[in-house]
C-alpha positions in Angstrom: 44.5 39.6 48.1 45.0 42.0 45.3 45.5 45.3 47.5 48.1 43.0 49.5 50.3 42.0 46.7 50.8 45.4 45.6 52.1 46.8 49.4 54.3 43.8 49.2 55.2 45.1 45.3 56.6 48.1 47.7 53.5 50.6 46.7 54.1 53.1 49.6 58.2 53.1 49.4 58.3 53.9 45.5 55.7 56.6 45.6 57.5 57.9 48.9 60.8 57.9 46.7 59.7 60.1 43.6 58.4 62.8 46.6 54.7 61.9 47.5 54.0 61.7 51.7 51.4 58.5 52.1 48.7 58.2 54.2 47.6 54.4 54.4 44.1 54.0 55.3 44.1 50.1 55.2 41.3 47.7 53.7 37.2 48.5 53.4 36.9 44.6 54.8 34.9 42.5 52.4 33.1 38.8 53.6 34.6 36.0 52.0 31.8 34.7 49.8 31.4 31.7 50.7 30.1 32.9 54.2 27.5 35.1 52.6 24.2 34.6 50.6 24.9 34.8 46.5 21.0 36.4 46.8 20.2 37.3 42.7 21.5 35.5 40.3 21.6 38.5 37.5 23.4 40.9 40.4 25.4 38.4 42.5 26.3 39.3 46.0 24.4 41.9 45.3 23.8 43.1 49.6 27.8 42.8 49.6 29.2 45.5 47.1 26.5 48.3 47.7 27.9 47.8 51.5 31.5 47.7 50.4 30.7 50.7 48.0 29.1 52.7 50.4 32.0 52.7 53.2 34.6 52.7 50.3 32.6 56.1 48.9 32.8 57.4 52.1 36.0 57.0 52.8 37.3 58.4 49.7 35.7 61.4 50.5 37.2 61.7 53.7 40.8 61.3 52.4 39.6 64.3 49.6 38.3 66.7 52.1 41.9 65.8 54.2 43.4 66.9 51.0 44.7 63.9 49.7 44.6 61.8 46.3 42.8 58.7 46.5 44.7 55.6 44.7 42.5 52.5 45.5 43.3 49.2 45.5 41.6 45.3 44.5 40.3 43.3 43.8 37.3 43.4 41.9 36.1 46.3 39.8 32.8 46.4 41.5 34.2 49.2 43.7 34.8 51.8 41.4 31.4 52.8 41.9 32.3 53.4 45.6 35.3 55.0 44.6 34.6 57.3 41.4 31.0 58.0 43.6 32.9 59.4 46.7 34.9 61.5 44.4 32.2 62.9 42.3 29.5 63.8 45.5 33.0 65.9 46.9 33.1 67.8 43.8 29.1 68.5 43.2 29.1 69.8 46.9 31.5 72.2 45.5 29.8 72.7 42.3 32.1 71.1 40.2 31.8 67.8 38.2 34.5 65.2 37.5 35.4 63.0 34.5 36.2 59.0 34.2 39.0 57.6 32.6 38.5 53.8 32.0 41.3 51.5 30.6 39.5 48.0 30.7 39.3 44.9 28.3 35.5 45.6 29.1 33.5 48.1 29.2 31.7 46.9 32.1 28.2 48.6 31.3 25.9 45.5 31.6 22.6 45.9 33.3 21.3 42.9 35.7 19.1 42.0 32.8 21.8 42.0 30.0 24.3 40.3 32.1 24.9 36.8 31.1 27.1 36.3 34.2 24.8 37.9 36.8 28.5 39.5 38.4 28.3 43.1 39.3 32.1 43.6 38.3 30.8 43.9 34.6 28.1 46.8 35.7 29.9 49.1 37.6 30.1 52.0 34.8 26.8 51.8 33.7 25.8 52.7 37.5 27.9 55.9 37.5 26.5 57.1 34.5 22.8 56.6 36.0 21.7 53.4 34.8 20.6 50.1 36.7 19.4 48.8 40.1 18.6 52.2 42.3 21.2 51.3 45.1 24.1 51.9 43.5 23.2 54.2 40.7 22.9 57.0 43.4 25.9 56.2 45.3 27.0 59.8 44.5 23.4 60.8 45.2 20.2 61.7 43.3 22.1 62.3 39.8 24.5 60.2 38.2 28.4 60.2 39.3 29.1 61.5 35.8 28.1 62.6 33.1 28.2 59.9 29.6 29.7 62.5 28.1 32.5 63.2 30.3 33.4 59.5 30.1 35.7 58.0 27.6 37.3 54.1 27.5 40.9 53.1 26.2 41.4 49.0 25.5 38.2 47.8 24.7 38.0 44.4 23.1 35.2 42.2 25.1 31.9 43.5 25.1 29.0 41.0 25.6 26.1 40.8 23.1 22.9 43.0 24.7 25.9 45.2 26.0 26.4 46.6 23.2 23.1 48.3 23.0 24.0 49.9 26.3 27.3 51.0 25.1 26.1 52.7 21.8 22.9 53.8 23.2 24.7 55.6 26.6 26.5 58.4 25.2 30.2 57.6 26.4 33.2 57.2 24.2 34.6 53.4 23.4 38.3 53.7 22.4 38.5 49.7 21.1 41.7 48.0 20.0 40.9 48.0 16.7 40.6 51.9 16.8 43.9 52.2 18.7 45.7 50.0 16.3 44.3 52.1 13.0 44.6 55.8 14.9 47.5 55.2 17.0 47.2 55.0 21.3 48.7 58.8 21.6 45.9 60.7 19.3 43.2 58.1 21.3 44.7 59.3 24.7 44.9 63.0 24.0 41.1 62.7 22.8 40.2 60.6 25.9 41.9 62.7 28.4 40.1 66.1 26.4 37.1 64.4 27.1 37.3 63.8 30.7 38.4 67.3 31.7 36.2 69.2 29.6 34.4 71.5 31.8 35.1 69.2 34.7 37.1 69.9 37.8 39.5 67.1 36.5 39.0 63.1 36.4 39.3 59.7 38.3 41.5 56.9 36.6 39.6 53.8 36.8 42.8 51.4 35.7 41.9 47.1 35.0 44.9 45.7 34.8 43.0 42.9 32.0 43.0 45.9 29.8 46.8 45.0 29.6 47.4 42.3 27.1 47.8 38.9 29.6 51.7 38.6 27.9 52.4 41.3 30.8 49.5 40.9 32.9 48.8 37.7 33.6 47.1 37.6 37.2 43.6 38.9 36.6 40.7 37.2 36.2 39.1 37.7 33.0 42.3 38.3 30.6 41.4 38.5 27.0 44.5 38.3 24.2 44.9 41.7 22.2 45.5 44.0 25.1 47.8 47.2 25.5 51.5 46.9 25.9 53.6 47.6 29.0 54.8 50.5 27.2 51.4 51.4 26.0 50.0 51.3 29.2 52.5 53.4 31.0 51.9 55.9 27.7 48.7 56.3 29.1 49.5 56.7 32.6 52.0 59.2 31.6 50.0 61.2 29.6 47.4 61.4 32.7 50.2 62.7 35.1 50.9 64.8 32.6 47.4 66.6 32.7 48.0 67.6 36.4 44.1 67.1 36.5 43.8 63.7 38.2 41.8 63.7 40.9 41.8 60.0 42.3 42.3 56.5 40.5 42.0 52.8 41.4 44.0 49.9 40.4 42.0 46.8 40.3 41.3 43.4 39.3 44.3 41.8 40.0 44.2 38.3 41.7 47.4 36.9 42.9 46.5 33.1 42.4 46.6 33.9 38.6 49.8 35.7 38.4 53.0 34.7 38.3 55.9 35.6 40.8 54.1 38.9 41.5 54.5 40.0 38.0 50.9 41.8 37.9 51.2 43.4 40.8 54.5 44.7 39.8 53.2 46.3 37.0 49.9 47.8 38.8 52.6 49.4 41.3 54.4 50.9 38.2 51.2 52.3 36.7 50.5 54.3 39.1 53.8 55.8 39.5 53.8 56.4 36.1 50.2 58.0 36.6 51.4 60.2 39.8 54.2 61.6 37.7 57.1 59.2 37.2 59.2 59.6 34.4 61.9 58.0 32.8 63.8 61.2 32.6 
């Protein structure tokens, strides 16, 4: 339901009216859970999201080799390793490696065995960066997605217990609130932005919209108090249009039974205008 609320947020129209020509590919169809087996409990659904990452990694690369920049749409953050692994086998067949951008609440680098929920949604960047259960850690192929070091995270402020070992012992760059708060977003951002495009051919934005204090994003499903601001997120966003080295980006984990009157959606719509190079002047 989350890709649906934003096209009925007017997606398509807005980016048509500040001069970008769309190309709607539709949904990668997902089975309601309830019709499917829940299979391990420390990587739920497990059968489910390697399928639904492996058409959605195809299918990105598609629309790159068409010449097109892949926004994505949920829904759960699972699939950004479908997503950010279409993107980055593109590029290695080229020679070239990409970058990650994460704006999250989380930092979503639990393993099945440090996971206290068993979902996958809190796993998906420690897969890119080479780590966990074999099927989707080489999604992009034998080597990681990307590199640790060409990974950097804005808005962290939820990390579970045994992930923290993963976080500090991976390599990537944590930007929590508390360092935003003491260093100011803008110097975060420029250093997180420096990281992902340093000797890459550029970067995907992975963009949770629970990295968004739950004041101005309200419909997700794992909202934790302390987040960015409206105009802190669209700083970011701007500043990543203003790179001109974004290669592809996803929107995700909004869910349209939490929000209210549409609100979240609204503001994942106006993101990523702001990301493709909307400004206010």
């Amino acid at each position: 339901m989350g890709p649906s609320a934003m096209r009925v947020a007017r997606l398509g129209d807005r980016l048509g009216e500040i001069g970008w020509r769309i190309r709607e590919r539709g949904s990668v169809s997902v089975r309601a859970p309830e019709s499917v087996k829940m299979g391990r409990r420390n990587a739920r659904y497990l059968t489910e999201v390697v399928d639904v990452c492996t058409r959605l990694r195809d299918e990105t690369g598609s629309m790159l080799e068409k010449g097109c920049l892949p926004v994505i749409l949920g829904g759960d953050h699972s699939i950004a390793m479908g997503s950010a692994s279409g993107v980055s086998r593109f590029y290695r067949e080229q020679g070239e490696k990409i970058g990650i951008v994460w704006v999250d609440a989380h930092t979503d680098m639990n393993l099945p065995e440090t996971s206290p929920s068993g979902n996958v949604h809190g796993m998906p960047l420690s897969h890119l960066i080479g780590q966990g259960i074999p099927a989707l850690r080489r999604l992009a192929g034998p080597k990681p997605a990307v590199d640790p070091k060409n990974v950097a995270l804005l808005g962290i402020r939820s990390v579970d217990k045994n992930e923290r070992k993963v976080v500090k012992a991976s390599g990537v760059r944590a930007y929590t609130m508390t360092e935003i708060d003491e260093r100011g977003l803008a110097t975060c951002v420029k250093e997180a932005l420096a990281i992902a495009n340093d000797g890459t051919a550029g970067f995907h934005l992975s963009f949770d919209l629970d990295g968004v204090d739950p004041r101005y994003a309200p419909g997700v499903g794992t909202a934790v108090e302390g987040g960015l601001t409206y105009r802190e997120a669209h700083l970011i966003c701007e500043a990543v249009a203003r790179t001109r080295k974004l290669l592809s980006m996803d929107m995700v984990e909004l869910n349209p039974t939490l929000d209210e009157r549409n609100v979240t959606a609204e503001l994942g719509v106006e993101l990523i205008l702001s990301a493709l190079g909307k400004t206010i002047l």
